[in-house]
C-alpha angles and dihedrals in degrees: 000000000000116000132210092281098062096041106045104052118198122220127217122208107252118275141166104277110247127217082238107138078213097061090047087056090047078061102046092048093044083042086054100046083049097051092041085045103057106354130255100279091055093039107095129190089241089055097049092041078051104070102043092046103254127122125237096263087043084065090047080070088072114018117036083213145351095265084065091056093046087056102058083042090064099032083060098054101046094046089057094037084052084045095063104033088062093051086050096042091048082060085071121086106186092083092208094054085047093056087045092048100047090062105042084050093051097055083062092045085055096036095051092051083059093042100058093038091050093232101196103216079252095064097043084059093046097043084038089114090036086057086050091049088048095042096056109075080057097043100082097041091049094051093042073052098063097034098065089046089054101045084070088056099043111022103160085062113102116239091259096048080056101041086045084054102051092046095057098047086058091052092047082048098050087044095054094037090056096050095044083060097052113032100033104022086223083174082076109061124032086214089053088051094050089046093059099037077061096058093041087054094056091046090059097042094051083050087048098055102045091048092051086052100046 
């Protein structure tokens, strides 16, 4: 649900653009109300330029195109959506259901980001590299994450049979996450995207188990 700071968007009168890291944030929060306001294929430069006061070319200081400044948009909101699911997921003590948890968490934290910037399915498989470039920074954290929760679980593994594990459950869950956007559009309906966090469920535990026993 948008509220009214998304979808009420402030202007600015026109100025020079500073080298001010602040300004350059002005421009990423006002960049972020107007994707979430009307989705990255309608935003434009001149309208973002717009409403802090900057023309198009004055942008062009701080971000080379559009698809840049979409990128640090997301990249902030999934570092603070990661942020927060950690904090929330450190609160559970069984550490399976943590590990559970964690994931099935993790798919709302990404599929919010694409709900509230209206990613068409043509656009998740345009800007398909662009997600990897801003994933990265979060990958290994994330992975250091889930090891140490796993090492409780499994202690008699070695630190690379766990590394090696937890790598693989985030490519069965990529992979599943992909194909449930494509194919079933479980951004659509609340009752589609619990369907599928159920069957992705299943899919780790049955990994979990059979790693526990090898």
């Amino acid at each position: 649900m948008e509220n009214n700071e998304q979808t009420h968007i402030s202007k600015r009168k026109p100025g020079r653009p500073s080298t001010n890291d602040s300004r350059k944030q002005e421009i990423i929060d006002k960049a972020t109300q107007c994707f979430f306001k009307f989705g990255y294929n309608k935003t434009t430069l001149d309208e973002i330029g717009e409403s802090i006061g900057f023309n198009k070319a004055a942008l062009y200081y701080y971000f080379k195109n559009k698809e840049e400044l979409f990128v640090q948009v997301l990249n902030n909101q999934i570092k603070h959506g990661l942020i927060n699911l950690k904090n929330n997921i450190e609160e559970i003590e069984n550490p399976e259901n943590k590990f559970f948890q964690y994931f099935w968490h993790r798919t709302k934290v990404i599929s919010n980001v694409l709900k509230l910037t209206n990613l068409s399915n043509e656009n998740i498989l345009d800007l398909h590299s662009t997600f990897e470039t801003i994933y990265s920074p979060f990958k290994k954290s994330e992975k250091d994450f889930l090891a140490k929760i796993l090492t409780t679980i499994v202690p008699h593994k070695s630190k690379t049979e766990i590394e090696n594990f937890v790598s693989l459950c985030f490519d069965v869950v990529n992979s599943l996450s992909l194909s449930a956007l494509m194919l079933h559009n479980i951004l659509s309906k609340d009752s589609t995207f619990e369907e599928y966090n159920k069957k992705k469920d299943i899919v780790l535990q049955h990994l979990l188990t059979s790693f526990k026993l090898k």
